[in-house]
VEXSE-546794 format. One record per residue: x, y, z of N, C-alpha, C in turn; residue number from 1; residue in three letters. Coordinates in Angstrom, 2 decimals, m for minus. Layout:
N
+---------+---------+---------+---------+---------+---------+---------+---------+---------+------+------+
:     nxx :     nyy :     nzz :    caxx :    cayy :    cazz :     cxx :     cyy :     czz : resi : resn :
+---------+---------+---------+---------+---------+---------+---------+---------+---------+------+------+
:       X :       Y :       Z :       X :       Y :       Z :       X :       Y :       Z :  NUM :  ala :
...
+---------+---------+---------+---------+---------+---------+---------+---------+---------+------+------+
//
This chain:
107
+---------+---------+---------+---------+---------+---------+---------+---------+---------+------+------+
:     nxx :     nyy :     nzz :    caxx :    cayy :    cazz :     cxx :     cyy :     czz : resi : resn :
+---------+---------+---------+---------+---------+---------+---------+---------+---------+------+------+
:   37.25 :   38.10 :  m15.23 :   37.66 :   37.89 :  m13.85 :   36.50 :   38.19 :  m12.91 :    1 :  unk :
:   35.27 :   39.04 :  m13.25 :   34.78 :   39.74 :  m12.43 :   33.68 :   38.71 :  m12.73 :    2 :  unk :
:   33.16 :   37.80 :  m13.61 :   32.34 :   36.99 :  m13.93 :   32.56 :   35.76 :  m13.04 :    3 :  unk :
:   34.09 :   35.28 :  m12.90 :   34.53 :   34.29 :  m11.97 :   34.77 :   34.33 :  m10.59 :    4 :  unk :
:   34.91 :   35.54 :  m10.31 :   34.30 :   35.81 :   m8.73 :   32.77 :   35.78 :   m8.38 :    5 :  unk :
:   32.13 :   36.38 :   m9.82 :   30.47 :   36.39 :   m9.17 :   29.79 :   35.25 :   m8.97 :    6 :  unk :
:   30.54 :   34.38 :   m9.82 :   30.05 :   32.43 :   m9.71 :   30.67 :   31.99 :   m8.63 :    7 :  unk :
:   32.52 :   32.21 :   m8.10 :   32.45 :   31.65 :   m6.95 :   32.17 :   32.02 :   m5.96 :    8 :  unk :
:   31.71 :   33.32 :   m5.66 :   30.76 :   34.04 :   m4.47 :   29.50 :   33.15 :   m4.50 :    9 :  unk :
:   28.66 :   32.93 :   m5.56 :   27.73 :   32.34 :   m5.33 :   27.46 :   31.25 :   m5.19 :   10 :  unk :
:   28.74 :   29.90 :   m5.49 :   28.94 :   29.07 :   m5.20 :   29.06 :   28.51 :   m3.66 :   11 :  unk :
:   29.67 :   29.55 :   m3.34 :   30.34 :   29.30 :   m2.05 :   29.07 :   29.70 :   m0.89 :   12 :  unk :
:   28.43 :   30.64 :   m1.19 :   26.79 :   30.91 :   m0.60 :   26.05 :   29.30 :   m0.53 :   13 :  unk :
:   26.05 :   29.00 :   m1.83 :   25.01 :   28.18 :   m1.85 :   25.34 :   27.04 :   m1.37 :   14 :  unk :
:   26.80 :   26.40 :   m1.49 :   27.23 :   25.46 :   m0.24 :   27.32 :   26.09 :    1.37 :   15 :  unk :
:   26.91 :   27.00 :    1.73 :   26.92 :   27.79 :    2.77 :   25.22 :   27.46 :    2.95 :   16 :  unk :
:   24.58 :   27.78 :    2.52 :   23.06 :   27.63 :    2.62 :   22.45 :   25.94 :    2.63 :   17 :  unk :
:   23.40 :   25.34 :    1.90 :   23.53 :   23.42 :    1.83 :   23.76 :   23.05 :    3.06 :   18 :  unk :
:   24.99 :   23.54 :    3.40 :   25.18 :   22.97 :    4.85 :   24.20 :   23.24 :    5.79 :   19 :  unk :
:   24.06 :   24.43 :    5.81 :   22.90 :   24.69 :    6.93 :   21.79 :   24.00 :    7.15 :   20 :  unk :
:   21.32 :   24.05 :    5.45 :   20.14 :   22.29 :    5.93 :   20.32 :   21.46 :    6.43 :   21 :  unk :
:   21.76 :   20.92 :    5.52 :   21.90 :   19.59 :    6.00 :   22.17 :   19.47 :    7.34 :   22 :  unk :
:   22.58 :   20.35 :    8.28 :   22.52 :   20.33 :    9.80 :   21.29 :   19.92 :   10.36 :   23 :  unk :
:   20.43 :   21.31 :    9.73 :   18.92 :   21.05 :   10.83 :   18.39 :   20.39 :   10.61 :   24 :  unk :
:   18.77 :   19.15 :    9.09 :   17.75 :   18.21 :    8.53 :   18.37 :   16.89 :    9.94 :   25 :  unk :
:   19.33 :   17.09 :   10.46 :   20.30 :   15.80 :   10.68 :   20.24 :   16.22 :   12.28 :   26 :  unk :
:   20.11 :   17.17 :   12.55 :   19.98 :   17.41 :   14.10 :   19.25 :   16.74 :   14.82 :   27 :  unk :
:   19.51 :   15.93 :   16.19 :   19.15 :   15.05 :   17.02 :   18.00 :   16.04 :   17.30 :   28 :  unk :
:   16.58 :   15.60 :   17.89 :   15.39 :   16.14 :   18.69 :   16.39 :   16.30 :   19.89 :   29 :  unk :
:   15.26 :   17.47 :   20.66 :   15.92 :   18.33 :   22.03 :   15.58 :   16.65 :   23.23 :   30 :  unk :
:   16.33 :   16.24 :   24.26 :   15.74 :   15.17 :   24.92 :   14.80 :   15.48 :   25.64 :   31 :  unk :
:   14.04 :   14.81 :   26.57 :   12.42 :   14.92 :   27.28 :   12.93 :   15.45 :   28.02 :   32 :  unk :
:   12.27 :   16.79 :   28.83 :   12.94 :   16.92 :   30.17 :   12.46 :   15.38 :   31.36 :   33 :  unk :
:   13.30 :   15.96 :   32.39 :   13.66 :   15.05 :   32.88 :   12.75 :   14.97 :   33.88 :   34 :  unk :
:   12.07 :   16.23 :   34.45 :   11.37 :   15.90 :   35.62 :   10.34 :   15.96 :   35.34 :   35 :  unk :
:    8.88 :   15.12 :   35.59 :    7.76 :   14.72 :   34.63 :    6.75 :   15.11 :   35.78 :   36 :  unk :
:    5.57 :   15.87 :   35.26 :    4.49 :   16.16 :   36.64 :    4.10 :   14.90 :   37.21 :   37 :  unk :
:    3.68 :   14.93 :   38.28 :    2.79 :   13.50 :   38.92 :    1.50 :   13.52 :   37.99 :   38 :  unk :
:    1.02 :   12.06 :   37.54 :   m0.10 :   12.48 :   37.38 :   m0.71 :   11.37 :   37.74 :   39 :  unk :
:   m2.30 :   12.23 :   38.47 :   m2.98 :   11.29 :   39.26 :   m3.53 :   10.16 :   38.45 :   40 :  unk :
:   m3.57 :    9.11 :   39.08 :   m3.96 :    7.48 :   38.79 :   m5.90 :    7.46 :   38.19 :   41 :  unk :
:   m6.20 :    7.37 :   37.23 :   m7.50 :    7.41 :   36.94 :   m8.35 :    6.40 :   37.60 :   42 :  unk :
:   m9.37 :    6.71 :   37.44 :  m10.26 :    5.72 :   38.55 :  m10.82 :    4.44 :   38.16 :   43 :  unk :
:  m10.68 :    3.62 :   38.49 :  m11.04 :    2.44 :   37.52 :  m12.37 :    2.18 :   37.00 :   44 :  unk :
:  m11.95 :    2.21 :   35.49 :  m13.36 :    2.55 :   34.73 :  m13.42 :    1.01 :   34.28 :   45 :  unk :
:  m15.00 :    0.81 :   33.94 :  m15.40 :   m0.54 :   33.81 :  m14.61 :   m1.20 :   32.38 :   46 :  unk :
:  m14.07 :   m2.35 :   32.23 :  m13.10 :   m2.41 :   30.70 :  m14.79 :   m2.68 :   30.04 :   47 :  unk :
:  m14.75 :   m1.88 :   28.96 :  m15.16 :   m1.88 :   27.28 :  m14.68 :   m2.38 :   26.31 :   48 :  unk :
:  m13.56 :   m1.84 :   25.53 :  m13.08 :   m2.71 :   24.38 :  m12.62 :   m4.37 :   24.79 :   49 :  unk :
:  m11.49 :   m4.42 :   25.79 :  m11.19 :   m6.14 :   26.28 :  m12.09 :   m6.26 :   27.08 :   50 :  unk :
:  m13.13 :   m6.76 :   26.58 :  m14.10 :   m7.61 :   27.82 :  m13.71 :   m8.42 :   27.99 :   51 :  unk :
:  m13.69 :   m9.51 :   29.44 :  m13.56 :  m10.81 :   29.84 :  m14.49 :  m11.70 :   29.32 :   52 :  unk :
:  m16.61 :  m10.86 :   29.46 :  m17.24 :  m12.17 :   28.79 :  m17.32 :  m12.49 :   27.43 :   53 :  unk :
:  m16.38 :  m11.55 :   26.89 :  m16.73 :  m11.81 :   24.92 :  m15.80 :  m13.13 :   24.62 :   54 :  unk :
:  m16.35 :  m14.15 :   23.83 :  m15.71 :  m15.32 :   23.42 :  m15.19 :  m14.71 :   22.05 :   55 :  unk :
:  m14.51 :  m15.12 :   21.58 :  m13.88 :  m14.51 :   20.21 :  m14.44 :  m15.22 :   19.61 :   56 :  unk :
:  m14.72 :  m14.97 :   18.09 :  m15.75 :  m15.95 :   17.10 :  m14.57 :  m17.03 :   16.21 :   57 :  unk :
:  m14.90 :  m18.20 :   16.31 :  m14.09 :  m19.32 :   15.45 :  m14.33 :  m18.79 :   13.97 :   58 :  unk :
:  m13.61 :  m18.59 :   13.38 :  m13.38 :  m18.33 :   11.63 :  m13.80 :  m19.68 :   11.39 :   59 :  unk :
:  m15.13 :  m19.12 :   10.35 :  m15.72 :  m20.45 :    9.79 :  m14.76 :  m21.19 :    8.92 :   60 :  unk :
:  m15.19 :  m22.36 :    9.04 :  m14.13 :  m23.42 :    7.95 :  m14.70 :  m23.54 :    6.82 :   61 :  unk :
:  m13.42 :  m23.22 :    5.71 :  m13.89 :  m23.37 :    4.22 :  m13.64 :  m24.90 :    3.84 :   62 :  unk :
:  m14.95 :  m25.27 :    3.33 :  m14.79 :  m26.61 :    2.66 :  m13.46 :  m26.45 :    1.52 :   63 :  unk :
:  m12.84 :  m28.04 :    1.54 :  m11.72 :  m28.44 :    0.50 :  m12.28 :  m28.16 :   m0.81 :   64 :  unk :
:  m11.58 :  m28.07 :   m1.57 :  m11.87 :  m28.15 :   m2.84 :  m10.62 :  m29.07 :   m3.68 :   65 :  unk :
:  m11.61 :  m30.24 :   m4.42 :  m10.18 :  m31.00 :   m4.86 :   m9.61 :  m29.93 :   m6.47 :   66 :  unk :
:   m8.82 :  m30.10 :   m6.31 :   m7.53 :  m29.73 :   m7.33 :   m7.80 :  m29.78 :   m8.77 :   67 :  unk :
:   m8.75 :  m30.95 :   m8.65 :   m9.07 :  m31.53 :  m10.07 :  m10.33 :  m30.76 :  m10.22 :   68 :  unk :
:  m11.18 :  m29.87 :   m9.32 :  m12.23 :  m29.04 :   m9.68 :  m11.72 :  m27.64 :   m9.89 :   69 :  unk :
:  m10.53 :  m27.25 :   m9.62 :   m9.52 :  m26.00 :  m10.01 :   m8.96 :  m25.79 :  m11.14 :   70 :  unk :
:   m8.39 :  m27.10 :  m11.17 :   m7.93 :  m27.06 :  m12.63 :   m9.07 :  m27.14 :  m14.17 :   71 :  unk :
:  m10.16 :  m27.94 :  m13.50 :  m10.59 :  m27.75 :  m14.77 :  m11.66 :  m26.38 :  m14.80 :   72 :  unk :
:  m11.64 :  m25.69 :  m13.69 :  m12.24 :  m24.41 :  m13.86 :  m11.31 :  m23.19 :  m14.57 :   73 :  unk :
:   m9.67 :  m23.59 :  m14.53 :   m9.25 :  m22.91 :  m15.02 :   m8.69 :  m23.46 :  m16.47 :   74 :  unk :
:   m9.33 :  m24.53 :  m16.64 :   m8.88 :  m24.68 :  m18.42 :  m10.46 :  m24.01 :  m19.07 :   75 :  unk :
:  m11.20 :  m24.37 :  m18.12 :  m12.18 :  m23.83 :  m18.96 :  m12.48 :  m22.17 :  m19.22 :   76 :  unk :
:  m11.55 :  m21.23 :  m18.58 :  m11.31 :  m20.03 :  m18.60 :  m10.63 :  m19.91 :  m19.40 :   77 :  unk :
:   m9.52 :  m20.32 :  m19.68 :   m8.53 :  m20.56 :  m20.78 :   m9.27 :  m20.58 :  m22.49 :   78 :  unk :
:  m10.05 :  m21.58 :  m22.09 :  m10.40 :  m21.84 :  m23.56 :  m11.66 :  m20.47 :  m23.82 :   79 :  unk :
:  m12.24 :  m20.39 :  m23.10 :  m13.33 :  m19.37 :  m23.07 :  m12.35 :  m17.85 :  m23.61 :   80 :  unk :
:  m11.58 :  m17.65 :  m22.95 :  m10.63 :  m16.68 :  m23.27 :   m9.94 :  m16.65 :  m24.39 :   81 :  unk :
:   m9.38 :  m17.89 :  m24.77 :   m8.87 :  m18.19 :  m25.89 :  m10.17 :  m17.41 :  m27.60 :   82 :  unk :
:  m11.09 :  m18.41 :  m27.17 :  m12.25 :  m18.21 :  m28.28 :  m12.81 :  m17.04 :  m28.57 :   83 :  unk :
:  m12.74 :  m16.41 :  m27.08 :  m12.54 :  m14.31 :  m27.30 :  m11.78 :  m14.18 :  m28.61 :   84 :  unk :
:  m10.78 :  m14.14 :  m27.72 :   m9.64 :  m13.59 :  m28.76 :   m9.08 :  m14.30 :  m29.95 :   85 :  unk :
:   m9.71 :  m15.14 :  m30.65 :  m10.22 :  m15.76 :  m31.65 :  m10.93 :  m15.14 :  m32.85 :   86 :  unk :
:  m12.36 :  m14.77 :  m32.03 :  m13.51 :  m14.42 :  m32.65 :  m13.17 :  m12.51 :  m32.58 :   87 :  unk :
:  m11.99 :  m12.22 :  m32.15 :  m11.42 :  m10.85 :  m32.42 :  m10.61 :  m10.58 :  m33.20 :   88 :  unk :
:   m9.81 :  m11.39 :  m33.86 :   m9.14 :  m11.24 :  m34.18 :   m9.35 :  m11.80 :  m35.77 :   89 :  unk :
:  m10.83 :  m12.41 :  m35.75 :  m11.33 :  m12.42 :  m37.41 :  m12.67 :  m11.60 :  m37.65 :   90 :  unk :
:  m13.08 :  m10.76 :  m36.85 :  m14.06 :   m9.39 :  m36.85 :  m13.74 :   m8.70 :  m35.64 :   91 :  unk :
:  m12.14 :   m7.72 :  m35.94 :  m12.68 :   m6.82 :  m34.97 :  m12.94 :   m5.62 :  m34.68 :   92 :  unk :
:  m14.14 :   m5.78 :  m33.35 :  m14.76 :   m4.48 :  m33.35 :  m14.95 :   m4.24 :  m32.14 :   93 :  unk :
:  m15.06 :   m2.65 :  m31.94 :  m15.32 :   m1.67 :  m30.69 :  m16.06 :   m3.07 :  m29.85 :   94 :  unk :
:  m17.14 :   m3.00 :  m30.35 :  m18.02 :   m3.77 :  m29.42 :  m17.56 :   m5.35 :  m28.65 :   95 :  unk :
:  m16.72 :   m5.78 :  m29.57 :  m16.14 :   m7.66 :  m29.56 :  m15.17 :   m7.25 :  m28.34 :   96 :  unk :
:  m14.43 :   m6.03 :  m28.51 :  m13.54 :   m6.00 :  m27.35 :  m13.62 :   m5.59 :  m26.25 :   97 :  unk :
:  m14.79 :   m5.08 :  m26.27 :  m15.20 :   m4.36 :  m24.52 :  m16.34 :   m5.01 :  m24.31 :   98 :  unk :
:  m16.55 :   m6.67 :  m24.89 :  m17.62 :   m7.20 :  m24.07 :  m17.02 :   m8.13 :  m22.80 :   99 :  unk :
:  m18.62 :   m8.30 :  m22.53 :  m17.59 :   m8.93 :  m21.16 :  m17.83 :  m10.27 :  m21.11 :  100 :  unk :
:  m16.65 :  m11.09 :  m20.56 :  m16.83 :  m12.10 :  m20.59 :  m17.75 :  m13.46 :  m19.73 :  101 :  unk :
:  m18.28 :  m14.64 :  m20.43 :  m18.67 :  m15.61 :  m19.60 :  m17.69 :  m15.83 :  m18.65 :  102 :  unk :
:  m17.18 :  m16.13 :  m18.32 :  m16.15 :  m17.16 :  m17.60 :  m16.66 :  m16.52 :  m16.24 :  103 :  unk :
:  m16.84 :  m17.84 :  m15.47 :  m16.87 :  m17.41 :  m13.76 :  m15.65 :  m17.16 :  m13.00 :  104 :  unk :
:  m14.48 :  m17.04 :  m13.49 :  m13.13 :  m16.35 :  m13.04 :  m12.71 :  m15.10 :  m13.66 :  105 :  unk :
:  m13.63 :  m14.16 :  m13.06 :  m13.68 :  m12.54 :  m13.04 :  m12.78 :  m12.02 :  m12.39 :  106 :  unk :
:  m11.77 :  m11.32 :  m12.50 :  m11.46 :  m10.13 :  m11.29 :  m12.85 :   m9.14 :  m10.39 :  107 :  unk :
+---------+---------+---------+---------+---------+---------+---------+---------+---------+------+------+
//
């Protein structure tokens, strides 16, 4: 009996100590006061960051590239990749697998 009071004493604490967080976690901020000092108007300083005479720079234009020069850059990665793991998989070694590859589509 004296074991089942000491658990629900401490039960009842520790939802006692729960709530209490969960209040101050959930409590609204205090509002702004209301009456705000004057504050004097700064003097007009010359603009720096938005200048009027800066033209913004045109983003250069990337030439097209047809589709048919994409694709076959990426079969030829393919096969390059392929022939890796080819030539690994009938000698392999430390070295075959941490070389690096031809292919001009690197991360």
């Amino acid at each position: 009996m004296e074991m089942f009071l000491m658990g629900l004493c401490v039960s009842v604490f520790g939802l006692a100590v729960a709530a209490v967080a969960f209040g101050a976690a959930t409590r609204a901020e205090a509002p702004a006061p209301v009456v705000q000092p004057a504050i004097a108007a700064p003097k007009e300083a010359p603009a720096r960051f938005f200048s009027d005479g800066v033209v913004p720079a045109v983003p250069a234009v990337r030439p097209q590239i047809p589709i048919e020069v994409l694709l076959q850059q990426i079969e030829n990665h393919v096969r390059l990749e392929q022939a890796v793991a080819e030539s690994f998989l009938e000698f392999p070694t430390h070295a075959v697998l941490h070389s690096k590859t031809t292919s001009a589509l690197v991360n």
